[in-house]
C-alpha positions as CSV (number, residue, x, y, z in Angstrom):
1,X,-48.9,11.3,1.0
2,X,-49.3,12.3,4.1
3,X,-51.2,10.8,7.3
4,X,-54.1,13.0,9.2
5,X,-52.6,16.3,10.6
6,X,-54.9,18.3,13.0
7,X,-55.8,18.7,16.5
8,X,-58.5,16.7,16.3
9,X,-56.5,13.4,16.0
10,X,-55.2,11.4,18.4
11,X,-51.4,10.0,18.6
12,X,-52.4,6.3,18.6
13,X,-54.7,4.3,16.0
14,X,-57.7,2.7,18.2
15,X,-58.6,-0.6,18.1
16,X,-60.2,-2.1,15.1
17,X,-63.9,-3.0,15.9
18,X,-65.0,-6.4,14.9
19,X,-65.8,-7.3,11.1
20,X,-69.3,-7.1,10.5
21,X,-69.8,-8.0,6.8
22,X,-67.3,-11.1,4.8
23,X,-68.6,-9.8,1.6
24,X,-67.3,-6.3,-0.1
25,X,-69.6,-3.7,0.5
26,X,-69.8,-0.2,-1.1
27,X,-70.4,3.3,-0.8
28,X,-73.8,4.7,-1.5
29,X,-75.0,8.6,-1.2
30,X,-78.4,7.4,0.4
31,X,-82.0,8.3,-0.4
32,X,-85.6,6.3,-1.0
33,X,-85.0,5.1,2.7
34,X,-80.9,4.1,2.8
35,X,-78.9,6.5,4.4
36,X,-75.5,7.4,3.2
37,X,-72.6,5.8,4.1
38,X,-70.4,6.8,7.0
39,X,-67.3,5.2,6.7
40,X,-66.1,6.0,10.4
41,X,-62.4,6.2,11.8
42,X,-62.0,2.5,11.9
43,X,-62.2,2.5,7.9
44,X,-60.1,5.6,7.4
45,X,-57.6,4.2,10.2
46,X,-57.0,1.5,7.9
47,X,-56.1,2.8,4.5
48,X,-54.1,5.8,6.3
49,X,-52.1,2.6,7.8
50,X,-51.9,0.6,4.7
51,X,-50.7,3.5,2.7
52,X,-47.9,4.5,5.4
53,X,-46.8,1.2,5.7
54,X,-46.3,1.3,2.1
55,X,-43.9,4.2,2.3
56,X,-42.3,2.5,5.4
57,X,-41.4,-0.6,3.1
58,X,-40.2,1.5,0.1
59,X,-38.1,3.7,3.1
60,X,-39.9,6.4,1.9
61,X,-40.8,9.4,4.6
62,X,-44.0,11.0,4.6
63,X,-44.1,14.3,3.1
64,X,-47.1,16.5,2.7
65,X,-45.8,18.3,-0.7
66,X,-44.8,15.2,-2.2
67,X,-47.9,13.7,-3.7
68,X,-46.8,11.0,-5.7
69,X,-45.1,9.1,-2.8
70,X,-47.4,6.1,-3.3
71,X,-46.4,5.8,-7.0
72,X,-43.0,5.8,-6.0
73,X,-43.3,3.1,-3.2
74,X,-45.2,0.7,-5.8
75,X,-42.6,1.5,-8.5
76,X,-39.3,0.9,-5.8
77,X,-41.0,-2.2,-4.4
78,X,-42.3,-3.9,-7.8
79,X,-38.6,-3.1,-9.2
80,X,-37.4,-5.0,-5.6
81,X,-39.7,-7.9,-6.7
82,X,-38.9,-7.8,-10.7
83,X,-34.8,-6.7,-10.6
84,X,-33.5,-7.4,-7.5
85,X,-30.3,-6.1,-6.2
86,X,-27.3,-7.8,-7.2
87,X,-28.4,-9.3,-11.2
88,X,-26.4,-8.9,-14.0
89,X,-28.5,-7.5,-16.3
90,X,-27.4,-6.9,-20.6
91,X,-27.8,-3.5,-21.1
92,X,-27.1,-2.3,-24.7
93,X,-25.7,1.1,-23.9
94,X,-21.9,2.6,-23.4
95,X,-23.2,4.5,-19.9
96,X,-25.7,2.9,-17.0
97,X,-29.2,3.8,-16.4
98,X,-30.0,6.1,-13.4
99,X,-30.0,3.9,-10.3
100,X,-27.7,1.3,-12.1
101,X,-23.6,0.6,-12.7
102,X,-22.1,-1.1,-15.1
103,X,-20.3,-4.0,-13.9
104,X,-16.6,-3.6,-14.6
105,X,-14.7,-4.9,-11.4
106,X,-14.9,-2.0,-9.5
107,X,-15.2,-1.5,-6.1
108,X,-18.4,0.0,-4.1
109,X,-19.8,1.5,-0.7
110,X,-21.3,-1.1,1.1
111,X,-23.6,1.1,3.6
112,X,-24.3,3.5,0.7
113,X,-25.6,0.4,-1.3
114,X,-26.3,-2.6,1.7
115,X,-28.3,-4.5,-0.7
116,X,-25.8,-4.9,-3.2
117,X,-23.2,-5.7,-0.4
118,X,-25.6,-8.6,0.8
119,X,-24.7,-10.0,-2.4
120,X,-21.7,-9.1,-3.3
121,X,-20.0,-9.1,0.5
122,X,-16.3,-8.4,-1.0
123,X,-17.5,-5.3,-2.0
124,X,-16.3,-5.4,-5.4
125,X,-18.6,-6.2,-8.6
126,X,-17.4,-9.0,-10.8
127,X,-15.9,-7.7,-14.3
128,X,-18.6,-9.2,-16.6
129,X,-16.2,-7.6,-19.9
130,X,-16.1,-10.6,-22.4
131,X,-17.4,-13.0,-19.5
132,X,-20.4,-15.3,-19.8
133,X,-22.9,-16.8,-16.7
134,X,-22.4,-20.6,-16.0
135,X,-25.0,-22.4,-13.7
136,X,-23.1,-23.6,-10.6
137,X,-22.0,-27.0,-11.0
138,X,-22.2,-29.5,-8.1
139,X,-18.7,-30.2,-8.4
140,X,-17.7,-27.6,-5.2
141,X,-17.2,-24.7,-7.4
142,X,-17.5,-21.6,-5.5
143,X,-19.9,-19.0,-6.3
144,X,-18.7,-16.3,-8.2
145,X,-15.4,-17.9,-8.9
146,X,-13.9,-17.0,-12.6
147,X,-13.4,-20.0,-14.2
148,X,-10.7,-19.6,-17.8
149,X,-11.4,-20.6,-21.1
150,X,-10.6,-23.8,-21.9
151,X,-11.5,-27.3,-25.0
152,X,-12.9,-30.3,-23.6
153,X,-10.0,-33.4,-24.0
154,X,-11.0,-34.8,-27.5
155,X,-9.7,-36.9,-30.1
156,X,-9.0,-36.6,-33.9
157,X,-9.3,-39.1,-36.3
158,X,-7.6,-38.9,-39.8
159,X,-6.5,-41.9,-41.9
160,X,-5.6,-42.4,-45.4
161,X,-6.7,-44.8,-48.0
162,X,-4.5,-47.6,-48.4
163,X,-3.2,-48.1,-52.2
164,X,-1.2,-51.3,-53.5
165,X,0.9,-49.7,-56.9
166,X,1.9,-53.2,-57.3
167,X,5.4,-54.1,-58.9
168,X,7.0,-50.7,-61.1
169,X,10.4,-50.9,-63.6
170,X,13.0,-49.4,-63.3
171,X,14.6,-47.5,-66.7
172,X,16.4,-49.4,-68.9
173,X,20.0,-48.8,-68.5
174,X,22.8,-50.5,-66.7
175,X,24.9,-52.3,-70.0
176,X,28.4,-53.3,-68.1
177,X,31.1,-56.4,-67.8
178,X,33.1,-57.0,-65.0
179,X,37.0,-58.3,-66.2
180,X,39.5,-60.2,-64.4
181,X,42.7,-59.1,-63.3
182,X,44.9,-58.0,-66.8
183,X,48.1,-59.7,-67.7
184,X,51.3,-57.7,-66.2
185,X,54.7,-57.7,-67.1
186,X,56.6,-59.1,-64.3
187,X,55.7,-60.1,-60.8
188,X,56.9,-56.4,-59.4
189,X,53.4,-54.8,-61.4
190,X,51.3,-56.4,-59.2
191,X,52.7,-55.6,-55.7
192,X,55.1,-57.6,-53.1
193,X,58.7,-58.8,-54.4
194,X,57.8,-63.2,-54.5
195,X,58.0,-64.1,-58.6
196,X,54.6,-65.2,-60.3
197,X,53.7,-68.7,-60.2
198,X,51.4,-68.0,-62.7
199,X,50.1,-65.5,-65.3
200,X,46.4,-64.5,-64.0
201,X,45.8,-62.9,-67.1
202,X,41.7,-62.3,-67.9
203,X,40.7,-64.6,-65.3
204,X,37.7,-63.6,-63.2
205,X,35.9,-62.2,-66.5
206,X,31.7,-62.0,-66.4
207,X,29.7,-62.6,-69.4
208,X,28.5,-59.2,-70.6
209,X,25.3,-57.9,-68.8
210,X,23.3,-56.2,-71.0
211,X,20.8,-53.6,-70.5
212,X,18.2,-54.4,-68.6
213,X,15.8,-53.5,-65.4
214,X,15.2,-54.0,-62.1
215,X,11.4,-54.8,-60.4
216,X,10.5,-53.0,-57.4
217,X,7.7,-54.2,-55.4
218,X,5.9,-51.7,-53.6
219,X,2.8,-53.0,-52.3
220,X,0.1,-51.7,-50.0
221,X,1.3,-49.0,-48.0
222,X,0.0,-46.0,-45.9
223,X,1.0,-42.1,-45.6
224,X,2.0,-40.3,-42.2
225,X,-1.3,-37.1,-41.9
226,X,-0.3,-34.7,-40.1
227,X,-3.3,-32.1,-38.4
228,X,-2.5,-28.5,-38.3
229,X,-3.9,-26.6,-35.8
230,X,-6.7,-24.1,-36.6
231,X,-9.2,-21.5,-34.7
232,X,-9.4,-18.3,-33.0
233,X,-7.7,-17.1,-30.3
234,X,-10.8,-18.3,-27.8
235,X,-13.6,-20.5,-27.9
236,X,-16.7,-18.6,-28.0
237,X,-20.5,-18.8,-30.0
238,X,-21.7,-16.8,-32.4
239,X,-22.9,-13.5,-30.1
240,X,-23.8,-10.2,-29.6
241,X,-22.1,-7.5,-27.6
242,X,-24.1,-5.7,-24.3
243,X,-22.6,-4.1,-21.2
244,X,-23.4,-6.0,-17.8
245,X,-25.3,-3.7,-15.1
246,X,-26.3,-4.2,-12.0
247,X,-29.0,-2.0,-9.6
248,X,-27.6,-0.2,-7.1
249,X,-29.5,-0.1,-3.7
């Protein structure tokens, strides 16, 4: 695309004339009394200067050789509208796109890429590797910030059923007589040197026991639970693996 290029132009566009017609009106080759059109510098003045100011916006110079400038303007300033600079994008290859990087934490040239330094002004991308995007909360959180895994505080709750097993037996067992203290000799047998009064033969003796058992009441009663802990290393959702990219402009 290039803009009028002889000596028989002049180095600044005239002045517009006034609009004559609201309504579109068309081209026509003339005959049976209409004459054909003649478009006149004020018509070509206008799409020459809509077309260059395309190429202006896309910072694209005028070349005569080049003649798909105009295609590339529309597709660099639609991409501007549709992707602009600085989005994280999923991507689901190992290496970036042509006019793209992958966003692994590195650093970048801000006046190579002033776009993507207007949003990213430290100059360095975020490393989006095993990251997800959170919506900025309207706690203060600043943008960009990296925020660590973490569980929400929660409770658990675990019981167990209460039982009564009532009143168990013991085995039977436990046939046994206590006896009193056996008849001795003389005084000496039993310790210390004072002479018997008297002979404490058999005294002290319990009637014979027998076997029998014992009733244990055990009642209602609960059990200590114990929770183990359980779960990956990280909290995470069931997902799929892309690379992060980013445009670079």
């Amino acid at each position: 695309m290039y803009h009028i290029d002889n000596s028989s132009a002049v180095s600044e566009m005239p002045p517009v004339h006034p609009v004559l017609f609201t309504q579109p009106r068309w081209f026509t080759e003339g005959g049976e009394g209409i004459e054909p059109t003649y478009p006149g510098a004020d018509w070509y003045n206008i799409i020459q200067a809509e077309m260059l100011n395309v190429l202006s916006l896309a910072g694209i110079a005028p070349n005569k050789n080049e003649l798909d400038q105009f295609a590339q303007a529309i597709r660099l300033m639609s991409t501007d509208y549709m992707m602009p600079v600085g989005i994280p994008y999923p991507w689901p290859g190992s290496t970036a796109p042509a006019g793209f990087g992958l966003m692994v934490g590195q650093s970048f040239d801000g006046v190579t890429y002033p776009k993507l330094a207007a949003a990213y002004p430290s100059l360095v991308l975020p490393d989006m590797r095993g990251q997800t995007i959170k919506g900025l909360p309207s706690s203060g959180r600043a943008l960009l910030s990296l925020e660590a895994d973490s569980v929400k505080s929660h409770a658990h709750n675990a019981s167990s059923t209460a039982t009564d097993l009532g009143t168990k037996e013991t085995q039977d067992a436990g046939d046994h007589v206590h006896n009193g203290v056996p008849s001795r000799d003389n005084p000496w047998e039993i310790g210390g040197n004072i002479s018997q009064r008297f002979n404490p033969a058999n005294l002290g003796n319990t009637d014979p026991a027998g076997i029998h058992k014992h009733l244990i009441e055990l009642g209602a009663h609960l059990h200590t639970i114990i929770v183990d802990a359980f779960g990956s290393a990280e909290n995470t959702v069931k997902n799929i693996a892309f690379n992060y990219i980013v445009r670079l402009a």
